[in-house]
C-alpha positions as CSV (number, residue, x, y, z in Angstrom):
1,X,-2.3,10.3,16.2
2,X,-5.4,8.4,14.9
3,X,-4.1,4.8,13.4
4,X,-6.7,3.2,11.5
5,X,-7.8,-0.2,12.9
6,X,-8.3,-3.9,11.2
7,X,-11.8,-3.9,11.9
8,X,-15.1,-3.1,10.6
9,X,-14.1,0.4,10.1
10,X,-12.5,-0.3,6.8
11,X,-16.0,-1.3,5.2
12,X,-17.1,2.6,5.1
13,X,-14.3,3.4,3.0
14,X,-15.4,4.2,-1.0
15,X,-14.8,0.9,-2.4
16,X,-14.0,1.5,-5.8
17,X,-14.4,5.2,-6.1
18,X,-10.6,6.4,-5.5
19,X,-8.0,5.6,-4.3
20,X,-7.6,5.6,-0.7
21,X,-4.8,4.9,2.0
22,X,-4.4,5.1,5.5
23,X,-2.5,7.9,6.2
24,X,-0.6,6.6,8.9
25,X,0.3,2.6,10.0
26,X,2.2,1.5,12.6
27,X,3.5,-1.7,13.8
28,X,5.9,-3.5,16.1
29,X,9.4,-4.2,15.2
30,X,9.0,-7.9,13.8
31,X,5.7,-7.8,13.2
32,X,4.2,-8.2,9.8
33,X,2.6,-5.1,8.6
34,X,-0.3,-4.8,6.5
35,X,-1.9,-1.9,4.6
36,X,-4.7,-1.7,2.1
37,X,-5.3,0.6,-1.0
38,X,-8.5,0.8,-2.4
39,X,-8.4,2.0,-6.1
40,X,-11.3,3.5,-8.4
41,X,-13.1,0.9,-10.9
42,X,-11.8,0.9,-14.4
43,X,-7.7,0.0,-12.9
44,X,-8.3,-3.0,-12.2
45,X,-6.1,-4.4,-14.9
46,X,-3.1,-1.6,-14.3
47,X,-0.2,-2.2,-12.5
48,X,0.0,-1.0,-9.0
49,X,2.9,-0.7,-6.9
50,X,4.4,0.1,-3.2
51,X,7.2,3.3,-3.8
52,X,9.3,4.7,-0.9
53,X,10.4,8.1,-0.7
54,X,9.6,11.3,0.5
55,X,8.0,12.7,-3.0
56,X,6.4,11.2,-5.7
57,X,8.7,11.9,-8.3
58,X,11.9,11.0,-6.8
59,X,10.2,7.3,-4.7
60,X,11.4,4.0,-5.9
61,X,9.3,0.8,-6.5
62,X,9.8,-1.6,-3.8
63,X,7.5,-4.1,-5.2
64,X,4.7,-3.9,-8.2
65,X,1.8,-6.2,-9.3
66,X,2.5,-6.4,-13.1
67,X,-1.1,-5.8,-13.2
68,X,-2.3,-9.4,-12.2
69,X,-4.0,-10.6,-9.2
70,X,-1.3,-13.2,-8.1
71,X,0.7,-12.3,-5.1
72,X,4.4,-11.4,-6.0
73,X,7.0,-10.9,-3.1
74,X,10.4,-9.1,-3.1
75,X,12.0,-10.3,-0.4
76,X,10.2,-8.8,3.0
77,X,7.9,-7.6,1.3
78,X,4.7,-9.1,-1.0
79,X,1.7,-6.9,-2.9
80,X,-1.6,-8.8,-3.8
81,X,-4.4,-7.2,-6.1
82,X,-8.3,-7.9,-5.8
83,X,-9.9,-7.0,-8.6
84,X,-13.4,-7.8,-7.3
85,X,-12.8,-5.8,-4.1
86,X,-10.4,-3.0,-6.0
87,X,-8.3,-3.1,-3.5
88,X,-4.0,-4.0,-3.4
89,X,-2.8,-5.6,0.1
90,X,0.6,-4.4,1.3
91,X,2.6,-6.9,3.4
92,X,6.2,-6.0,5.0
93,X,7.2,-8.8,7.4
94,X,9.9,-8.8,10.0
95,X,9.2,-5.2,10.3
96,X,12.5,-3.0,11.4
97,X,12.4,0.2,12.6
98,X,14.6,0.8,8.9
99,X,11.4,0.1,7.8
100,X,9.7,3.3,9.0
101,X,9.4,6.3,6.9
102,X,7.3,7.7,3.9
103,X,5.7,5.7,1.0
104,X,3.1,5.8,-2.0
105,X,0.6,3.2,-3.0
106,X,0.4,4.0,-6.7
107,X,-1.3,3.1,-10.0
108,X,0.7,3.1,-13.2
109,X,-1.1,5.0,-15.8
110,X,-0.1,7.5,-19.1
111,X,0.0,10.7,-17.8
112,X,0.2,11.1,-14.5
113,X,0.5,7.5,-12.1
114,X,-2.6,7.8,-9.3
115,X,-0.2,7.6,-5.9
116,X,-1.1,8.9,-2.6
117,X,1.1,8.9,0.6
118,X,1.6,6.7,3.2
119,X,3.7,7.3,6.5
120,X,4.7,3.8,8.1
121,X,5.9,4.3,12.0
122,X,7.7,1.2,13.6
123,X,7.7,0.9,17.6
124,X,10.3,-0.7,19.4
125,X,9.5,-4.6,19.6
């Protein structure tokens, strides 16, 4: 499986253009994981939020930005918007291997929310 690394890999991505996610992260259970979701220009004001589920249409919110830039935590977990940088960090701490599993970094809109898929893996600690 290719992970995607912290590094300076993540400065080719289209910043601003759409919205992109790693398709896979992994971390160590009781690690912190992070994740980053670049979104295109112009949603910088929307509310964007962290689903779990295995579809789109049946996920439910585990967190959600209100559309502001402050950080806002629910319990393990805590989403942060950039607006300069169009881009929504994803933090889970404590990470359990409960944890693992499928999720969507989405962007509330009318119509149809921009979301694409995430799958989290959890190793052993």
């Amino acid at each position: 499986t290719m992970g995607i690394s912290p590094g300076w890999g993540w400065l080719l991505l289209p910043v601003c253009q759409a919205l992109v996610v790693p398709r896979e992260v992994s971390s160590r259970a009781g690690e912190t994981l992070s994740l980053r979701c670049w979104y295109p220009r112009g949603y910088e004001a929307y509310n964007k939020y962290w689903c779990r589920g295995a579809s789109r249409d049946s996920c439910h919110k585990v967190v959600e930005t209100v559309g502001r830039e402050a950080p806002r935590q629910r319990g393990r977990v805590s989403i942060q918007d950039s607006h300069i940088f169009c881009v929504v960090l994803l933090t889970v701490e404590d990470v359990s291997e409960a944890d693992a599993g499928s999720y969507w970094c989405g962007v509330e809109r009318m119509g149809r929310d921009l979301m694409e898929p995430v799958t989290v893996r959890v190793v052993p600690g």
